[in-house]
DOMARMAR-26595 format. One line per field, with one value per residue (C-alpha): residue number from 1; residue in three letters; y, z, x. Coordinates in nm, 3 decimals. Layout:
BEGIN
num: [NUM,...]
residuo: [ALA,...]
v: [Y,...]
w: [Z,...]
u: [X,...]
END
This chain:
BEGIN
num: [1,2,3,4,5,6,7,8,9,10,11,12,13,14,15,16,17,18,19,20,21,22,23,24,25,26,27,28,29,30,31,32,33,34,35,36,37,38,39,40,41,42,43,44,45,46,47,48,49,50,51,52,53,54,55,56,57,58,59,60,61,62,63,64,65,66,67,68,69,70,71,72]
residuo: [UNK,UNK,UNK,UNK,UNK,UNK,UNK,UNK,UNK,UNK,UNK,UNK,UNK,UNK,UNK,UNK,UNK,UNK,UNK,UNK,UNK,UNK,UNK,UNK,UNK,UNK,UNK,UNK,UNK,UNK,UNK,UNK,UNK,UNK,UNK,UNK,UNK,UNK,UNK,UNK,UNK,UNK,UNK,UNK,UNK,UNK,UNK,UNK,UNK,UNK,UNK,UNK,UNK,UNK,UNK,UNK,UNK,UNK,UNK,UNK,UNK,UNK,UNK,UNK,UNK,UNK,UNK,UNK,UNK,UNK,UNK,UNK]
v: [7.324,7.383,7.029,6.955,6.821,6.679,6.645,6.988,7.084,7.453,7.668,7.785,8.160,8.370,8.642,8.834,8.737,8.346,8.298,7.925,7.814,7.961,7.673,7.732,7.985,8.116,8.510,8.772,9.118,9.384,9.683,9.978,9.746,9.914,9.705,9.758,9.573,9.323,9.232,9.200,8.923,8.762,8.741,8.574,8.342,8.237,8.132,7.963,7.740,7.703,7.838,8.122,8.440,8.785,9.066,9.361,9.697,9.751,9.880,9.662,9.778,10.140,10.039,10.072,9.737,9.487,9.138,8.838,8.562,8.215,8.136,7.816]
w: [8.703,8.656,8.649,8.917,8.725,8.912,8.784,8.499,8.528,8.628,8.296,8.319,8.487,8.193,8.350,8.169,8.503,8.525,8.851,8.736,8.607,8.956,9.236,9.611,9.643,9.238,9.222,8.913,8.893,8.767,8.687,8.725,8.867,9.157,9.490,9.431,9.084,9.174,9.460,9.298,9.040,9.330,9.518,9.186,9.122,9.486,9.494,9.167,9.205,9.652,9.614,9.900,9.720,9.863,9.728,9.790,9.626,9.559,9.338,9.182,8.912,8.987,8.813,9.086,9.064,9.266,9.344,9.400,9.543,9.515,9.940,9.960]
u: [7.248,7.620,7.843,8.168,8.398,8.700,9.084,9.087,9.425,9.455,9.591,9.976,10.016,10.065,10.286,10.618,10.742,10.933,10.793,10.670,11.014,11.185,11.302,11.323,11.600,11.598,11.559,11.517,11.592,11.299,11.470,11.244,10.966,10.784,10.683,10.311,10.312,10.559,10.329,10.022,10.218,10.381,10.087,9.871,10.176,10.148,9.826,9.804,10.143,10.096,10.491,10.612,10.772,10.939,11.052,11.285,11.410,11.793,11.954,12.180,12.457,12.306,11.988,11.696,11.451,11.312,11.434,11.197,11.303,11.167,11.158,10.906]
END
């Protein structure tokens, strides 16, 4: 029979993305990034840290990316 252990401290996110150093209202740039990627790391950051993230595409500097913003 497999053990329940209580209190193991779930491992750091191990993403190229900063999304665990980020505070409500922090945002980064991904040049070149496309919505579909971004998404899926948003989406994996979200449920490991409970934290609220959104994205959009611009084009900022005219370099076309996507911004993530840190919202909750």
């Amino acid at each position: 029979m497999i053990p329940i252990e209580k209190g193991v401290p779930l491992p750091k996110t191990r993403s190229k993305y900063r999304f665990a150093e980020m505070a409500v209202d922090d945002s980064i740039f991904v040049p070149d990034g496309t919505g579909r990627t971004i998404s899926g790391s948003i989406s994996y950051a979200g449920r490991c840290t409970g934290w609220k993230f959104t994205a959009r595409t611009v084009e900022e500097n005219g370099i076309s990316g996507v911004r993530v913003w840190r919202v909750a």
